[in-house]
N, CA, C and O atoms as a GROMACS GRO file, in nm:
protein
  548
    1UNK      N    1  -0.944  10.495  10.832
    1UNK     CA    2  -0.863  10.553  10.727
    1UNK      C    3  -0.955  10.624  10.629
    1UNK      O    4  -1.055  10.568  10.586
    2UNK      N    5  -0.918  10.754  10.593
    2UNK     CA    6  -1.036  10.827  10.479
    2UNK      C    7  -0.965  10.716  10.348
    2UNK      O    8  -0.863  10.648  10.338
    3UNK      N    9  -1.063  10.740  10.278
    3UNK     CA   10  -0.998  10.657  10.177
    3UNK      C   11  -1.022  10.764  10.058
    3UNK      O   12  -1.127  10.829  10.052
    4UNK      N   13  -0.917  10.776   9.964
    4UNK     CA   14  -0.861  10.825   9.887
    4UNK      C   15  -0.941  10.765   9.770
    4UNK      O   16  -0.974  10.855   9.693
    5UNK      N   17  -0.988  10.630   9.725
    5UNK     CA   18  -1.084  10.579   9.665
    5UNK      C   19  -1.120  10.453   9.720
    5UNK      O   20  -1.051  10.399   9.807
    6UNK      N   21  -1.236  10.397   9.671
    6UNK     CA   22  -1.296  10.274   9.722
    6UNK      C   23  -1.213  10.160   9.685
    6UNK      O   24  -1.186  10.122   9.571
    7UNK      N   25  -1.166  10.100   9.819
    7UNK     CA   26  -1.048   9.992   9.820
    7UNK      C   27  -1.154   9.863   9.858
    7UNK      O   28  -1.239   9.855   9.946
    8UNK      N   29  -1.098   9.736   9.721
    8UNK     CA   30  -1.125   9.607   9.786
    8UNK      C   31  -1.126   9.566   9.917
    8UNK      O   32  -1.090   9.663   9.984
    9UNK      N   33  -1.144   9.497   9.969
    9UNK     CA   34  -1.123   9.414  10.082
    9UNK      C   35  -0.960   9.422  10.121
    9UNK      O   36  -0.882   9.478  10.198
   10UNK      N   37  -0.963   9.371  10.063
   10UNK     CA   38  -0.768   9.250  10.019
   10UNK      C   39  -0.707   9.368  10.033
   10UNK      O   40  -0.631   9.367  10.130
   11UNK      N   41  -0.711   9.462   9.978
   11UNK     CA   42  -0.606   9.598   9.966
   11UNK      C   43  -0.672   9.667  10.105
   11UNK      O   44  -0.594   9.653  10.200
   12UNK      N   45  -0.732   9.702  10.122
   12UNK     CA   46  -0.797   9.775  10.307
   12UNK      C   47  -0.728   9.710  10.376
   12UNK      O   48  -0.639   9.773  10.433
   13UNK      N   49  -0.738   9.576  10.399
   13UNK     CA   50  -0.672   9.487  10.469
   13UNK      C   51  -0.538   9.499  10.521
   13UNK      O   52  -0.505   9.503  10.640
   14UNK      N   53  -0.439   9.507  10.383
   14UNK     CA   54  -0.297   9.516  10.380
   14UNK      C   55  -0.281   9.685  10.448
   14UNK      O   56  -0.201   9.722  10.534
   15UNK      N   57  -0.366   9.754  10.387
   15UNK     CA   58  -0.271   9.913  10.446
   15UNK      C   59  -0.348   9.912  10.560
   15UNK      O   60  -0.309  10.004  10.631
   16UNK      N   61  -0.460   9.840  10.623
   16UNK     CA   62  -0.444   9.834  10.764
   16UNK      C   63  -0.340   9.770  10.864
   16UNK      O   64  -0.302   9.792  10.979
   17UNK      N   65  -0.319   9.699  10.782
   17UNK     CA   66  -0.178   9.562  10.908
   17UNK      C   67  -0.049   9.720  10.860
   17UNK      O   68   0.037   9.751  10.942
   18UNK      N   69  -0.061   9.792  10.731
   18UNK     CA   70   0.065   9.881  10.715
   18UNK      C   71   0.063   9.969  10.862
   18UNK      O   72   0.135   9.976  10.962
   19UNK      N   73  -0.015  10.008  10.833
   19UNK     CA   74  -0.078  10.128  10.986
   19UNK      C   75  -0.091  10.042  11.117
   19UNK      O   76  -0.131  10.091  11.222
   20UNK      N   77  -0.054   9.914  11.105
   20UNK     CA   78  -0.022   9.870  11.239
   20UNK      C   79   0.108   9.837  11.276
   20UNK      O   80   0.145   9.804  11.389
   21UNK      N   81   0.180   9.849  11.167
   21UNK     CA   82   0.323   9.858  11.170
   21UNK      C   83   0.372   9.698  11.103
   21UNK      O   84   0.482   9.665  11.149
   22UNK      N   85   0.328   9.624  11.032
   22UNK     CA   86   0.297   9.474  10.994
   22UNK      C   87   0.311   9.450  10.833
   22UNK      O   88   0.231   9.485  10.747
   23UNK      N   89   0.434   9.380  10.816
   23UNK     CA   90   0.421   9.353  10.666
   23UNK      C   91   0.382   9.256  10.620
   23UNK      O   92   0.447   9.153  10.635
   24UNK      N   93   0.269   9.256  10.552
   24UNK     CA   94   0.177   9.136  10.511
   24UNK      C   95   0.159   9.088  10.360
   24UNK      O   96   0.148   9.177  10.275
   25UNK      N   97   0.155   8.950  10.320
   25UNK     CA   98   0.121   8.936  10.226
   25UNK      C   99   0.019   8.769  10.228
   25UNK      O  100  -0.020   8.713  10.329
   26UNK      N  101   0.005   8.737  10.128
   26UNK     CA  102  -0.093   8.639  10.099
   26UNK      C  103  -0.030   8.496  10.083
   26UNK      O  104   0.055   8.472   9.998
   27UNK      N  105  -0.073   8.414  10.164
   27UNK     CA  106   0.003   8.300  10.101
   27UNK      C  107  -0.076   8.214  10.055
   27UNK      O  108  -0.177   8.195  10.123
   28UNK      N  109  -0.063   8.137   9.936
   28UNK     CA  110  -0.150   8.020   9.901
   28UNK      C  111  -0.118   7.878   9.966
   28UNK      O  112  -0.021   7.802   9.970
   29UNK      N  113  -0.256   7.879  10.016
   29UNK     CA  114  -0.218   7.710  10.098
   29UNK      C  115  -0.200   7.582   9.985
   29UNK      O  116  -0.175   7.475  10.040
   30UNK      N  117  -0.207   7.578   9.868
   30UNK     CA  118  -0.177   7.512   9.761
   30UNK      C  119  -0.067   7.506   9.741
   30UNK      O  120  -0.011   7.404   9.781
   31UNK      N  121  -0.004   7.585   9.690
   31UNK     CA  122   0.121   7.599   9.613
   31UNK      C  123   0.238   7.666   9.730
   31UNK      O  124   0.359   7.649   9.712
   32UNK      N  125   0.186   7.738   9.843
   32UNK     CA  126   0.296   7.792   9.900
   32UNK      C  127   0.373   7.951   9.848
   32UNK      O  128   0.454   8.011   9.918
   33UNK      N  129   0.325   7.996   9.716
   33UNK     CA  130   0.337   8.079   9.658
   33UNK      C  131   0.288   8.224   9.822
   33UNK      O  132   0.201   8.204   9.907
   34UNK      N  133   0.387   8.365   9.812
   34UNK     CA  134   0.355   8.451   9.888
   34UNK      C  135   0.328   8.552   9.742
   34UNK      O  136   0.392   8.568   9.638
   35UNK      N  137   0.197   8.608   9.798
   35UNK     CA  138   0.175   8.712   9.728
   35UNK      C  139   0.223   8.858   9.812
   35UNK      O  140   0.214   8.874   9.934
   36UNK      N  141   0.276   8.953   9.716
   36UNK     CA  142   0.351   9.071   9.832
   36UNK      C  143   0.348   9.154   9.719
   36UNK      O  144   0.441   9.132   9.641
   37UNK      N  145   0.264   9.248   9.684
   37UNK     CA  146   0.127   9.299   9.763
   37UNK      C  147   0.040   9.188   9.742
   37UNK      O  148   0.073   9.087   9.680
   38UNK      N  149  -0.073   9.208   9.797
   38UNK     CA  150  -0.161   9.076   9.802
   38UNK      C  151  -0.252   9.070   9.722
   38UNK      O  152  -0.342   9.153   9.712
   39UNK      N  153  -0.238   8.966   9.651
   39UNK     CA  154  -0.390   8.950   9.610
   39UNK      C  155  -0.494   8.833   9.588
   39UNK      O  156  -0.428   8.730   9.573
   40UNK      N  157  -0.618   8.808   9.582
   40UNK     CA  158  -0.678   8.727   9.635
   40UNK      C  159  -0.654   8.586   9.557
   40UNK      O  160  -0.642   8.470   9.596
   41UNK      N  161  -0.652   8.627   9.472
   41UNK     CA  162  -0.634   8.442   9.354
   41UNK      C  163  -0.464   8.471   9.348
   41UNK      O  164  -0.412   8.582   9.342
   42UNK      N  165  -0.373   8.302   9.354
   42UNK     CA  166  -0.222   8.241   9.375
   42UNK      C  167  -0.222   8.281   9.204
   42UNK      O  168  -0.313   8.247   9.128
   43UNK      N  169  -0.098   8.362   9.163
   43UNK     CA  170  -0.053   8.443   9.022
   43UNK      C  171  -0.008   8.303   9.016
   43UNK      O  172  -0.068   8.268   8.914
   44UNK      N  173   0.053   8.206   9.054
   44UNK     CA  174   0.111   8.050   9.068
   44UNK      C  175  -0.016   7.936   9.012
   44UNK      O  176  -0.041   7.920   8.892
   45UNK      N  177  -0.060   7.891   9.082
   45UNK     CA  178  -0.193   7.793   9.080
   45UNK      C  179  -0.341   7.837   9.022
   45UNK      O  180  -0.426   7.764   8.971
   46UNK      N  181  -0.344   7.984   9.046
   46UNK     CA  182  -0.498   7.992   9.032
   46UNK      C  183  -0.610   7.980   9.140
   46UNK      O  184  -0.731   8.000   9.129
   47UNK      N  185  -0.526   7.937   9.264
   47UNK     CA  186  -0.635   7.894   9.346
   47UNK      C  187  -0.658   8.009   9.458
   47UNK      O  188  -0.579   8.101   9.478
   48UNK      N  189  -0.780   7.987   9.528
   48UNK     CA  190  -0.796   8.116   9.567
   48UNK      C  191  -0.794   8.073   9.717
   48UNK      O  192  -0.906   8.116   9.745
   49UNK      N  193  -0.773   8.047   9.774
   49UNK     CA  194  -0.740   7.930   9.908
   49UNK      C  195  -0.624   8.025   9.943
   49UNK      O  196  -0.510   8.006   9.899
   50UNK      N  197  -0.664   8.146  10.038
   50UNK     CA  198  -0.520   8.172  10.035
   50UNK      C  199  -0.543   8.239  10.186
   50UNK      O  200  -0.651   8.282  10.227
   51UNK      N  201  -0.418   8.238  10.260
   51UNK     CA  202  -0.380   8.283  10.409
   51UNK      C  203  -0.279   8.436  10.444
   51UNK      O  204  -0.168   8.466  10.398
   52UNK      N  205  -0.359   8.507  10.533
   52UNK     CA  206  -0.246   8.638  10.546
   52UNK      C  207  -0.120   8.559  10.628
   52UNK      O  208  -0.118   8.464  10.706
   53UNK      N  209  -0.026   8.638  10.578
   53UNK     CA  210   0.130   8.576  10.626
   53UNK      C  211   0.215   8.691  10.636
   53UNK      O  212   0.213   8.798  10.576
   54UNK      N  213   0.318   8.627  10.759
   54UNK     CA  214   0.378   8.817  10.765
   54UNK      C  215   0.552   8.807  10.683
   54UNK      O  216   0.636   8.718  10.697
   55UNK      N  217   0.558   8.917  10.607
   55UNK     CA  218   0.653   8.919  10.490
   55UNK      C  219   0.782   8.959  10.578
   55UNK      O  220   0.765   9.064  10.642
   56UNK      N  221   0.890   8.908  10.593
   56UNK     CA  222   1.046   8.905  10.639
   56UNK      C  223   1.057   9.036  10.592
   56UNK      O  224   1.020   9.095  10.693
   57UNK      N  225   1.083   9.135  10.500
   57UNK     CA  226   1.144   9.240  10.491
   57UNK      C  227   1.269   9.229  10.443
   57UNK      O  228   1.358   9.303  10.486
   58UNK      N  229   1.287   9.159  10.371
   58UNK     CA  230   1.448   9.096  10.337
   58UNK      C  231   1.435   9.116  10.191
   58UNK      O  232   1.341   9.057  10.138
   59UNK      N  233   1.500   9.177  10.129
   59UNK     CA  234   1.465   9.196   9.937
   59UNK      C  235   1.647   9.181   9.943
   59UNK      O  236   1.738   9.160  10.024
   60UNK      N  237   1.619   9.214   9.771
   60UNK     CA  238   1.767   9.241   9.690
   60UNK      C  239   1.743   9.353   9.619
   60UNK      O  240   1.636   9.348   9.559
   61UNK      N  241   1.798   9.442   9.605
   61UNK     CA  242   1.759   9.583   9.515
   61UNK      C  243   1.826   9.490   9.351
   61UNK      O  244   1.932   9.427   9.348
   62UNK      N  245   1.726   9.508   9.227
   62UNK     CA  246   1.822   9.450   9.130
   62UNK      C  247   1.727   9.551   9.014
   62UNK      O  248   1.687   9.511   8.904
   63UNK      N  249   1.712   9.658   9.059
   63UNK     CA  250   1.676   9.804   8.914
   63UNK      C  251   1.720   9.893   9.038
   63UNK      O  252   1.758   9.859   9.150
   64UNK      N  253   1.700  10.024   8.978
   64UNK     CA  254   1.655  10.115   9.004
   64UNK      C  255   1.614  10.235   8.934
   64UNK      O  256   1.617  10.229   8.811
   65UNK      N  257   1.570  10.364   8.998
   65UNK     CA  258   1.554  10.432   8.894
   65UNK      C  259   1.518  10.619   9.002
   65UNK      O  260   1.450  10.632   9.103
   66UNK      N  261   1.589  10.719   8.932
   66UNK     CA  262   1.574  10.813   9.014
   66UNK      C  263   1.451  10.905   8.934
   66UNK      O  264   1.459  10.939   8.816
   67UNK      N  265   1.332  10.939   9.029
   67UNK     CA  266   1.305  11.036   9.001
   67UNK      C  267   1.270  11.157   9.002
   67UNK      O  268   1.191  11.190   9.091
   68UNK      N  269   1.304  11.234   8.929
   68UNK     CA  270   1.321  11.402   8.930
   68UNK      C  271   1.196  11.453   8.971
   68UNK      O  272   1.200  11.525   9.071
   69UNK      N  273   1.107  11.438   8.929
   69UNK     CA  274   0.981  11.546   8.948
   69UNK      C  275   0.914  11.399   9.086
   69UNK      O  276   0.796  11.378   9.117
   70UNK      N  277   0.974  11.364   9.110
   70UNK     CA  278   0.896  11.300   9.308
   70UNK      C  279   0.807  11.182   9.258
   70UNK      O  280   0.821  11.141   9.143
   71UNK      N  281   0.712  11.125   9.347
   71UNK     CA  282   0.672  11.058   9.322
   71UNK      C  283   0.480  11.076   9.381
   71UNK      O  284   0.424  11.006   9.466
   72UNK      N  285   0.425  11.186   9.306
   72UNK     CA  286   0.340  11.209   9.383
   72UNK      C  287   0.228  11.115   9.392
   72UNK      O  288   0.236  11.041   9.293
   73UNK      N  289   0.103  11.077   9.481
   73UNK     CA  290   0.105  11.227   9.561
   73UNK      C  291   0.232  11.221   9.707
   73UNK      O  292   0.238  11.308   9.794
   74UNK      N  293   0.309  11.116   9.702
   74UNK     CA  294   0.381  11.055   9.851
   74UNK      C  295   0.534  11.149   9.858
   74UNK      O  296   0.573  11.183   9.970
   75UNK      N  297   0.608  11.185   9.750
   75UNK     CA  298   0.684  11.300   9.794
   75UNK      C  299   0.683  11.395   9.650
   75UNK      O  300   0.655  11.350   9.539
   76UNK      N  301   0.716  11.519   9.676
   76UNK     CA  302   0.713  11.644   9.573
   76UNK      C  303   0.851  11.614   9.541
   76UNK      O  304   0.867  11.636   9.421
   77UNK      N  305   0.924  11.585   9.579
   77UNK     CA  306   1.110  11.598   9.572
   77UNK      C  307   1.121  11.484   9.487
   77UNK      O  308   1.023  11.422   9.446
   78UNK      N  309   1.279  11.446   9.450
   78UNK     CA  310   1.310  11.398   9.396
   78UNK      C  311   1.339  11.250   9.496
   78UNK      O  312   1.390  11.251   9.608
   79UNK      N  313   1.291  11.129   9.419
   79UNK     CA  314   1.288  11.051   9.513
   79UNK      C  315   1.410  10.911   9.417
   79UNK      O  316   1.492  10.939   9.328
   80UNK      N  317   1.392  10.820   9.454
   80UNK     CA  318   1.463  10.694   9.414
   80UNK      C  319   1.366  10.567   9.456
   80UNK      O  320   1.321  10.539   9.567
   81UNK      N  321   1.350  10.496   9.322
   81UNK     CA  322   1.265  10.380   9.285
   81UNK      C  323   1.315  10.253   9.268
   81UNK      O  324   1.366  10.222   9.161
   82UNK      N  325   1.306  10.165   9.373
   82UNK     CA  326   1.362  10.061   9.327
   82UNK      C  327   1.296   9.915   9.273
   82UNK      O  328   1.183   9.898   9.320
   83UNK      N  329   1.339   9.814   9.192
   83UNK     CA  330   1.251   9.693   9.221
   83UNK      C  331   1.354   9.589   9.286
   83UNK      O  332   1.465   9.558   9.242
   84UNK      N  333   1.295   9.547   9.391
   84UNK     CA  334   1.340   9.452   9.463
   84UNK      C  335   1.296   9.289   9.435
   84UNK      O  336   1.196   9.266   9.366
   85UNK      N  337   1.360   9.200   9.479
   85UNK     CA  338   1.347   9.071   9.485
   85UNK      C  339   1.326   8.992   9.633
   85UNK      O  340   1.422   8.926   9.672
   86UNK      N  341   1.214   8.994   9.710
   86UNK     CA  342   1.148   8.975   9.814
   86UNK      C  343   1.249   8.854   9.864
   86UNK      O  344   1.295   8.802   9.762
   87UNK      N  345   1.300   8.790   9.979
   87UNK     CA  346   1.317   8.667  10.027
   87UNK      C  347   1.205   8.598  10.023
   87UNK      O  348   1.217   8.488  10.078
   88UNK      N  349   1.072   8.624   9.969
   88UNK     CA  350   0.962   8.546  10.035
   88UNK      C  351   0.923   8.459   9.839
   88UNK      O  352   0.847   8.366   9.807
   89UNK      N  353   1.038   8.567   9.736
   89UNK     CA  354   1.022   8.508   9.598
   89UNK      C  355   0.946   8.659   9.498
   89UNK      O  356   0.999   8.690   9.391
   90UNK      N  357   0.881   8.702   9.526
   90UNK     CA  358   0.819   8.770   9.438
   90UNK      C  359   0.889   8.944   9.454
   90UNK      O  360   0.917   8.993   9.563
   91UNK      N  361   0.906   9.008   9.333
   91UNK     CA  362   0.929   9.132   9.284
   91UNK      C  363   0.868   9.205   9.368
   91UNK      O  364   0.800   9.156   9.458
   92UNK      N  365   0.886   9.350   9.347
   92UNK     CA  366   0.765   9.438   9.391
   92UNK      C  367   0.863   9.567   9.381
   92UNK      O  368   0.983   9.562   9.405
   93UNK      N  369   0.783   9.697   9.338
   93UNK     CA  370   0.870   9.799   9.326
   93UNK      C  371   0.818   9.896   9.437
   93UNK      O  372   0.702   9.894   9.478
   94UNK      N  373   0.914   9.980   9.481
   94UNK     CA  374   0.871  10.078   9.592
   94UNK      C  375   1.005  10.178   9.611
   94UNK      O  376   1.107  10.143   9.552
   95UNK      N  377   1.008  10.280   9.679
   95UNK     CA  378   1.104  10.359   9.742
   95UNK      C  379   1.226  10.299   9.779
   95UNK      O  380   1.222  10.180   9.811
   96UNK      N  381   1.315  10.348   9.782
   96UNK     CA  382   1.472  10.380   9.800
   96UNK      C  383   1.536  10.453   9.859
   96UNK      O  384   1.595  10.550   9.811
   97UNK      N  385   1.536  10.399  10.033
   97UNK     CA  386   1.522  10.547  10.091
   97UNK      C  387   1.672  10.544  10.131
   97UNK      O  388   1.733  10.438  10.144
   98UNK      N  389   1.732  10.672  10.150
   98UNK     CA  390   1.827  10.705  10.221
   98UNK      C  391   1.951  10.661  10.105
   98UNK      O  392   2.047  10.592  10.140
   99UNK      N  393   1.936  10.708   9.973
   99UNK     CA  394   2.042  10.752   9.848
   99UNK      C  395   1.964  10.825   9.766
   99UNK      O  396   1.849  10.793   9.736
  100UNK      N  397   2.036  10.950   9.720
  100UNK     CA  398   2.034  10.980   9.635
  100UNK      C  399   2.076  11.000   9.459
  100UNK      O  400   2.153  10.906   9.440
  101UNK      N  401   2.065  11.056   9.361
  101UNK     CA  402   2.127  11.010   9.270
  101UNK      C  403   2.233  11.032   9.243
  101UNK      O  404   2.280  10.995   9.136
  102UNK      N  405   2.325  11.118   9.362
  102UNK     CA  406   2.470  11.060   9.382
  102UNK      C  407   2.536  10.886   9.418
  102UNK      O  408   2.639  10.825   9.387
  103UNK      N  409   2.452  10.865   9.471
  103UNK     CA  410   2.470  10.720   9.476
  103UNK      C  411   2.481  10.598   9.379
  103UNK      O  412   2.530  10.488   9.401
  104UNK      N  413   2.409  10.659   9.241
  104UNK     CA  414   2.408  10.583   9.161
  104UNK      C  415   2.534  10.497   9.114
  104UNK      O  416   2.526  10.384   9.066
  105UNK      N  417   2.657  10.574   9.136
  105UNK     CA  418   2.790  10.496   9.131
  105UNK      C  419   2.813  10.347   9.201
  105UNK      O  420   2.846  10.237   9.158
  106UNK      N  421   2.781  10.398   9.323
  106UNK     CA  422   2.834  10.302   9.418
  106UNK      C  423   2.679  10.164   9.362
  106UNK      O  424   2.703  10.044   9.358
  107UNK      N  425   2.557  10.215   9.333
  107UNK     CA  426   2.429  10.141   9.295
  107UNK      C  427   2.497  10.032   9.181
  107UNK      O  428   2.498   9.910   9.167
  108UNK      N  429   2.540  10.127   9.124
  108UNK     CA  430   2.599  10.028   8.957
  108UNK      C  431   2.670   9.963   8.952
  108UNK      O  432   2.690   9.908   8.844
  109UNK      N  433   2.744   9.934   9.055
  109UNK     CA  434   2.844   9.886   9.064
  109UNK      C  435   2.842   9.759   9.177
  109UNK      O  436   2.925   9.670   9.198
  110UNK      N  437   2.707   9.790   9.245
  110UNK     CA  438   2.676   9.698   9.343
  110UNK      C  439   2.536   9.609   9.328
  110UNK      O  440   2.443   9.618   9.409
  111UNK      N  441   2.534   9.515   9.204
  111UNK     CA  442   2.383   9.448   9.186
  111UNK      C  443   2.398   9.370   9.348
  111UNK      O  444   2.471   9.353   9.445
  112UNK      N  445   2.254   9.339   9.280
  112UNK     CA  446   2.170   9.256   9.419
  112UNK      C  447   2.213   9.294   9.576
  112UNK      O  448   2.239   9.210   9.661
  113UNK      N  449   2.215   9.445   9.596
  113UNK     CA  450   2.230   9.502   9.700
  113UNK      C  451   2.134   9.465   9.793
  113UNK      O  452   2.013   9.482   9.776
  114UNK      N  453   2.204   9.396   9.927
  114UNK     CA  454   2.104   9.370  10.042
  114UNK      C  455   1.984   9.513  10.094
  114UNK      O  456   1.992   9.635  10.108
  115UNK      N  457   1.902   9.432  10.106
  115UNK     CA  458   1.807   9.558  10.157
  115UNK      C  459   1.729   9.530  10.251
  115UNK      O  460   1.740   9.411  10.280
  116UNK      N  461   1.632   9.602  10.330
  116UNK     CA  462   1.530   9.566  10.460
  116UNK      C  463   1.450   9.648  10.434
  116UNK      O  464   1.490   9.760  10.402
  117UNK      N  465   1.305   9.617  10.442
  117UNK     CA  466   1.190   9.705  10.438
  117UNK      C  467   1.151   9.801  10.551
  117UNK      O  468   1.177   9.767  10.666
  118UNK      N  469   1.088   9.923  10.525
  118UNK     CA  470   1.000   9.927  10.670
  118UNK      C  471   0.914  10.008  10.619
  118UNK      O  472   0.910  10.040  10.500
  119UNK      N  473   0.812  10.062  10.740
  119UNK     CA  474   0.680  10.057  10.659
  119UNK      C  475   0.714  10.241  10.755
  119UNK      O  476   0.767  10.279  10.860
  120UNK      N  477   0.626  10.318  10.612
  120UNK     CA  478   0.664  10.476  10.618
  120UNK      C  479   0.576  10.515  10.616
  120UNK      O  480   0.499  10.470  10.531
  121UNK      N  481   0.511  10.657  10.734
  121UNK     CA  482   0.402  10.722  10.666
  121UNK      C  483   0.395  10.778  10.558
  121UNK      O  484   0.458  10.884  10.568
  122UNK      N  485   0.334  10.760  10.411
  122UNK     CA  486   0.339  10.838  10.330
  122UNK      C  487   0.226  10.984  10.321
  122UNK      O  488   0.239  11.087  10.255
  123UNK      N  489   0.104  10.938  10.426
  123UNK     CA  490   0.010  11.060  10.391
  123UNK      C  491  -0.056  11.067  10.550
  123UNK      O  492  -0.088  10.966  10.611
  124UNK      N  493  -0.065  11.165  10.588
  124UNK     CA  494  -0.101  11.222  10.711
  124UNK      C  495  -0.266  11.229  10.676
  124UNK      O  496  -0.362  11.173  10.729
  125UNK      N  497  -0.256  11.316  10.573
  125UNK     CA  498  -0.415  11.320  10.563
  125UNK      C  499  -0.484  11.227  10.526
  125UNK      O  500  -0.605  11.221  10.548
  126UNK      N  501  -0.417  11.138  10.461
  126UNK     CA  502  -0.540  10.976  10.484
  126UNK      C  503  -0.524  10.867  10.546
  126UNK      O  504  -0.590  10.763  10.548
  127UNK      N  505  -0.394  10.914  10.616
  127UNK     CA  506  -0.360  10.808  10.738
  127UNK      C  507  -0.313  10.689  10.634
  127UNK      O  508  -0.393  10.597  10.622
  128UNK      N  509  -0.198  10.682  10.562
  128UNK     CA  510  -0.175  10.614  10.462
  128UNK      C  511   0.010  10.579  10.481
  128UNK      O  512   0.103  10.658  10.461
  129UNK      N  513   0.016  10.483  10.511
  129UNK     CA  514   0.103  10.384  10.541
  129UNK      C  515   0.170  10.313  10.416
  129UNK      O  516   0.077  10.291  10.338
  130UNK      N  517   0.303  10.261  10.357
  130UNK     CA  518   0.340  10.202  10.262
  130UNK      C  519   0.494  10.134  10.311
  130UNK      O  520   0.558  10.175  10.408
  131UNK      N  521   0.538  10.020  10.219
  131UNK     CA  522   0.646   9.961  10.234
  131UNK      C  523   0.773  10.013  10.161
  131UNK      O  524   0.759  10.024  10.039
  132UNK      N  525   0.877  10.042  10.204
  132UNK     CA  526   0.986  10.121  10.136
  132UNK      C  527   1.131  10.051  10.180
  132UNK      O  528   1.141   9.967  10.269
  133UNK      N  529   1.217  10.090  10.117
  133UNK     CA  530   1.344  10.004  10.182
  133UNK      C  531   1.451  10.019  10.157
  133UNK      O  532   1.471  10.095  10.062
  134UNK      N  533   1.566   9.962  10.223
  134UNK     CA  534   1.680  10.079  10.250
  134UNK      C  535   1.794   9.963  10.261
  134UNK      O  536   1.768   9.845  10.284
  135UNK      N  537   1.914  10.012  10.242
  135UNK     CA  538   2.022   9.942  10.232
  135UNK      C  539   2.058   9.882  10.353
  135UNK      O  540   2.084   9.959  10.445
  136UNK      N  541   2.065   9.785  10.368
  136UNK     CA  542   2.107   9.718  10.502
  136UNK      C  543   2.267   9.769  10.539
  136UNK      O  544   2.331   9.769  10.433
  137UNK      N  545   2.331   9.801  10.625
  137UNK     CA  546   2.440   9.839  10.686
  137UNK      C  547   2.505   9.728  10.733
  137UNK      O  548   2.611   9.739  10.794
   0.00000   0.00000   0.00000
């Protein structure tokens, strides 16, 4: 992967399992806590004892947010931002794919909308992989 800037370990790691098609996060063998994105010390315990684990893909959409000028550098257009609520426990904000801000009606009216992740190329030229997610049907 060119890298865009000098990535930790922990973060190389994750957008490699992305580019293998693999949603990963951290689990602490202490507490049980999943980190999603990962990172090396439990935001829970403190402890740094921690195991890669593969993340369900199962959220709740409970924000969102549209925006106009894209989200660069991953799209020029107008995109949609959501923060989700992981099945695995922890937040995390990312893409909203497949509504636009016509949708916002049916959005407002529908908290804790089921959702499923999947993992999108966002950049060709650095071979750059990310987690995004979409309304379950």
């Amino acid at each position: 992967m060119a890298n865009m800037v000098t990535m930790q370990p922990v973060t190389k790691m994750w957008y490699d399992y992305l580019n293998d098609g693999k949603l990963m996060g951290l689990k602490c063998e202490h507490c049980g806590t999943m980190e999603f994105p990962p990172v090396s010390v439990c935001n829970s315990c403190g402890k740094h004892d921690m195991e890669w684990a593969e993340i369900s893909g199962n959220a709740k959409l409970v924000s969102y947010c549209y925006a106009f000028d894209g989200a660069p550098p991953f799209w020029k257009e107008s995109v949609m931002i959501g923060e989700f609520n992981l099945e695995e426990g922890n937040h995390v904000q990312s893409f909203l794919l497949g509504v636009t801000n016509e949708d916002e009606d049916f959005l407002s009216k529908n908290p804790n909308i089921d959702c499923v992740a999947e993992i999108i190329k966002v950049s060709e030229e650095h071979n750059l992989s990310y987690p995004a997610f979409r309304i379950k049907k």
